[in-house]
C-alpha positions as CSV (number, residue, x, y, z in Angstrom):
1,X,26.1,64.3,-71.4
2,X,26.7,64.9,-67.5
3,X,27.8,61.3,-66.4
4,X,27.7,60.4,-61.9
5,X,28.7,56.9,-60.2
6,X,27.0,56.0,-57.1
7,X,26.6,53.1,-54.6
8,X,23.4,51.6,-53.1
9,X,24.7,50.6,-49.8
10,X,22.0,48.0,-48.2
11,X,21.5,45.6,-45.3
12,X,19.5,42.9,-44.1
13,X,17.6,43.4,-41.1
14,X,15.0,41.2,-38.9
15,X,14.2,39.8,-42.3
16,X,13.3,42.9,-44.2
17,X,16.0,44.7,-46.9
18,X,17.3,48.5,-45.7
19,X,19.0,50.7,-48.2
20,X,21.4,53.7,-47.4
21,X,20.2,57.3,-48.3
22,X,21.9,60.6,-48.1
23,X,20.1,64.2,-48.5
24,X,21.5,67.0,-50.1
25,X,23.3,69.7,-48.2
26,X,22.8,73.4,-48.5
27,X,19.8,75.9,-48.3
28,X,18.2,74.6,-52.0
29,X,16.5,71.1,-50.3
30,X,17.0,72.1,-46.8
31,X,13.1,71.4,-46.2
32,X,12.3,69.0,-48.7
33,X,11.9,65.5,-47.2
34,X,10.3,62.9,-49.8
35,X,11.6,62.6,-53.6
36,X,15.0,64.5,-52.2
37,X,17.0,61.8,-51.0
38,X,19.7,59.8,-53.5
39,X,22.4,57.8,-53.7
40,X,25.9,58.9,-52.7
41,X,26.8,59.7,-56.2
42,X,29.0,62.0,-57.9
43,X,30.3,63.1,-61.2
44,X,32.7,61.3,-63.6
45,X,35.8,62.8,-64.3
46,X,36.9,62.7,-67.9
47,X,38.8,58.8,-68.4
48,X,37.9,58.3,-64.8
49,X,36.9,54.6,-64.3
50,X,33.1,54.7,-62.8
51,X,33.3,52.4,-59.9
52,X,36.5,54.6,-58.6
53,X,34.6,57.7,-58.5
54,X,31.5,55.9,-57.0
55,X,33.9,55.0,-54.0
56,X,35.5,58.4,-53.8
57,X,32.1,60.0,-53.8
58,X,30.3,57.5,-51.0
59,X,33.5,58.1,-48.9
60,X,33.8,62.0,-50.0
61,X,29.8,62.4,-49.1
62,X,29.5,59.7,-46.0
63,X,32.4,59.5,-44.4
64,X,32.5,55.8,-44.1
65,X,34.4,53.6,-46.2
66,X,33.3,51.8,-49.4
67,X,34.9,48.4,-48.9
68,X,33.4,45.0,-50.0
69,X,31.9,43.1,-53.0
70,X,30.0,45.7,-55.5
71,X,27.1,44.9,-58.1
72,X,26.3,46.9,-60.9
73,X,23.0,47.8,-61.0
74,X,23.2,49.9,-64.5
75,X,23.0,53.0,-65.9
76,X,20.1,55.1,-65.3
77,X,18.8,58.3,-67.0
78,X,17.8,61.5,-64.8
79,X,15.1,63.5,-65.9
80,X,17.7,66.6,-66.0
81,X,19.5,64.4,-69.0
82,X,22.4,63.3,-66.3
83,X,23.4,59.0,-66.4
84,X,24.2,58.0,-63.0
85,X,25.6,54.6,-63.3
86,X,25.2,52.4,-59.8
87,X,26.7,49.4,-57.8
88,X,25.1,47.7,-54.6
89,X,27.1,47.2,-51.8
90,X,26.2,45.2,-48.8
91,X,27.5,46.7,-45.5
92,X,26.3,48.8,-42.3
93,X,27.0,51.8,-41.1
94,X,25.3,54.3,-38.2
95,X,24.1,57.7,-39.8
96,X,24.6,59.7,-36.8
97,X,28.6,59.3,-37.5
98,X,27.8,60.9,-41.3
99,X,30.7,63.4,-42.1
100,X,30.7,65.2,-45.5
101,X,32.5,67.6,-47.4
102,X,31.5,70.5,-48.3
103,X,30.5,73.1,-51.4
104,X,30.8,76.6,-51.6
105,X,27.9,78.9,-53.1
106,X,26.8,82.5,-53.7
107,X,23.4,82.5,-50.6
108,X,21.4,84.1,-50.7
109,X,21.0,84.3,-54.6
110,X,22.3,87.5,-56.3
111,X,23.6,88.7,-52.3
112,X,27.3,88.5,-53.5
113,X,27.9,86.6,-49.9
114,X,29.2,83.0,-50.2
115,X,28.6,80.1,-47.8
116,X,30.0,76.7,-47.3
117,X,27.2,74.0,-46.9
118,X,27.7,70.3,-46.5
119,X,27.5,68.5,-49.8
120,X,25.2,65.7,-47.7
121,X,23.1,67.4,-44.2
122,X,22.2,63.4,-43.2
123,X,21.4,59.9,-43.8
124,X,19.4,57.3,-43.3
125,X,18.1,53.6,-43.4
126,X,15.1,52.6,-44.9
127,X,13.1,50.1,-45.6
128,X,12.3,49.6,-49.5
129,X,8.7,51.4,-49.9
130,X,9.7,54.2,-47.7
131,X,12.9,54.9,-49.7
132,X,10.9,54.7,-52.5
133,X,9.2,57.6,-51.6
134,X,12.3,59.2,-50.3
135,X,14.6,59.2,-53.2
136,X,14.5,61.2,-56.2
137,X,11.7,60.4,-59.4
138,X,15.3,59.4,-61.5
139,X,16.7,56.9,-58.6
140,X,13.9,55.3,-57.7
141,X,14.5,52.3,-60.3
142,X,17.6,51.5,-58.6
143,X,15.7,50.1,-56.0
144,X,14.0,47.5,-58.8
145,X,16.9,46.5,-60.0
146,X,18.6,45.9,-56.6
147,X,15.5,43.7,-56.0
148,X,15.4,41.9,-59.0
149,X,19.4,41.0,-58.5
150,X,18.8,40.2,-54.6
């Protein structure tokens, strides 16, 4: 079983709650828009304590710093089988400074030429029912879960 930490960065803002979204990187998503978005998440290493890796991984995919007090939110199953487990984070942060790393993969399919893509192409703030349509089908309890512990 594929296992991924993530955090749920959120803020408060004229009265209304805001979460933090990244999209994937590379030509796969490039012009998808709603049920694309996630989490910066990433997979567990084996022995690899969960909330670690979900800091590495907002930092790896961001560029901005995971510092604060964390929440977990759970464990929730992906469609594809994957667990992503999750912690909320309050903090801010502007999405035009967004600086990922990157991945390397064989584009266009079959070509035998590789390219290097940013792992995340953006982010984003939004308010709850908007990133409800914005995140993936697998994430989008998250977002319950943040509410019902807010």
């Amino acid at each position: 079983m594929k296992r991924s930490a993530g955090i749920l960065m959120y803020r408060r803002r004229g009265g209304s709650l805001e979460v933090f979204l990244v999209h994937p990187g590379g030509p796969c998503l490039k012009n998808k828009d709603d049920g694309a978005w996630q989490i910066p998440k990433g997979e567990l290493a084996t022995d690899e304590e969960p909330l670690l890796c979900a800091r590495r991984e907002f930092e790896e995919e961001t560029g901005f710093s995971a510092d604060g007090e964390f929440t977990e939110l759970g464990t929730f199953r992906q469609p594809g089988g994957k667990h992503v487990q999750a912690w909320a984070m309050e903090g801010n942060c502007d999405p035009a400074r967004l600086v990922s790393n990157e991945f390397e993969m064989e584009w266009p399919p079959r070509s035998g030429r590789r390219q290097t893509f940013p792992e995340v192409d953006r982010g984003g703030w939004f308010g709850i029912d908007e990133a409800r349509g914005k995140l993936l089908l697998g994430q989008r309890p998250v977002l319950d879960r943040l509410l019902a512990i807010l």
